[in-house]
C-alpha positions in Angstrom: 28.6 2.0 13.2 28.4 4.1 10.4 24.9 4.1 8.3 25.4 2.3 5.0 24.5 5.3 2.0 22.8 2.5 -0.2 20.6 1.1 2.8 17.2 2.2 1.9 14.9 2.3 5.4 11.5 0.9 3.9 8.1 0.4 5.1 5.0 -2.4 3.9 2.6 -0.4 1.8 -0.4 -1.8 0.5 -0.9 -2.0 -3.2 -3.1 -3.6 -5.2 -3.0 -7.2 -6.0 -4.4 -6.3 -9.2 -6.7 -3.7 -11.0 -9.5 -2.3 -9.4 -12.8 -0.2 -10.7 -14.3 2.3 -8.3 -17.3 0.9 -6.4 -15.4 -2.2 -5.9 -15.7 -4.0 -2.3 -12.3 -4.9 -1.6 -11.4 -8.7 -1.0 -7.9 -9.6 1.2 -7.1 -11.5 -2.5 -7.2 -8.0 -4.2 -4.4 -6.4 -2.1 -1.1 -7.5 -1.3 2.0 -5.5 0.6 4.8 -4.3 -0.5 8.0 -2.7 0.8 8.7 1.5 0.1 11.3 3.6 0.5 10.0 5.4 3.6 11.1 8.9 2.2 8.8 8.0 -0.2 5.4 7.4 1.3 2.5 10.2 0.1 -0.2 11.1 1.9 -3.0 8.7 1.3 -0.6 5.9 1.5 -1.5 3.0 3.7 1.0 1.1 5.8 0.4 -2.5 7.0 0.7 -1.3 11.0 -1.8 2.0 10.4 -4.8 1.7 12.4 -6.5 1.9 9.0 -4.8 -0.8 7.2 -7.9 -3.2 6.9 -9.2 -2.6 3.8 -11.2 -5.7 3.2 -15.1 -4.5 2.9 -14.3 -0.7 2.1 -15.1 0.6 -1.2 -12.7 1.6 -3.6 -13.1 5.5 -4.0 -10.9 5.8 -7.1 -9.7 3.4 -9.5 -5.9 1.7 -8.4 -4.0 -0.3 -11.1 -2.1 -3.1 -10.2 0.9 -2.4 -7.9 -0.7 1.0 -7.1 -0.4 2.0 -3.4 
């Protein structure tokens, strides 16, 4: 089969749930996942399977807005 041109291959991302302040201990309420375009994951980016995808008890280092990755 031929690859479709609009299919988008995506992976989960976390993002915040909502804004949060540097210093903050994360809570599983405060982040949620989120599907993204895989050409476009950054460095820094966390993906739900990444060894280093539980977050909750780790300090925020910089401030993330709501959706942020």
């Amino acid at each position: 089969p031929t690859p479709d041109p609009n299919q988008v291959n995506t992976v989960e991302v976390l993002v915040a749930r909502q804004p949060i302040d540097v210093g903050t201990v994360i809570e599983e309420s405060m982040i949620d996942r989120q599907p993204w375009p895989s050409h476009l994951v950054l460095d820094g980016f966390i993906t739900a399977n990444s060894p280093n995808a539980n977050l909750v008890g780790k300090v925020a280092r910089a401030p993330l807005q709501a959706r942020e990755p």
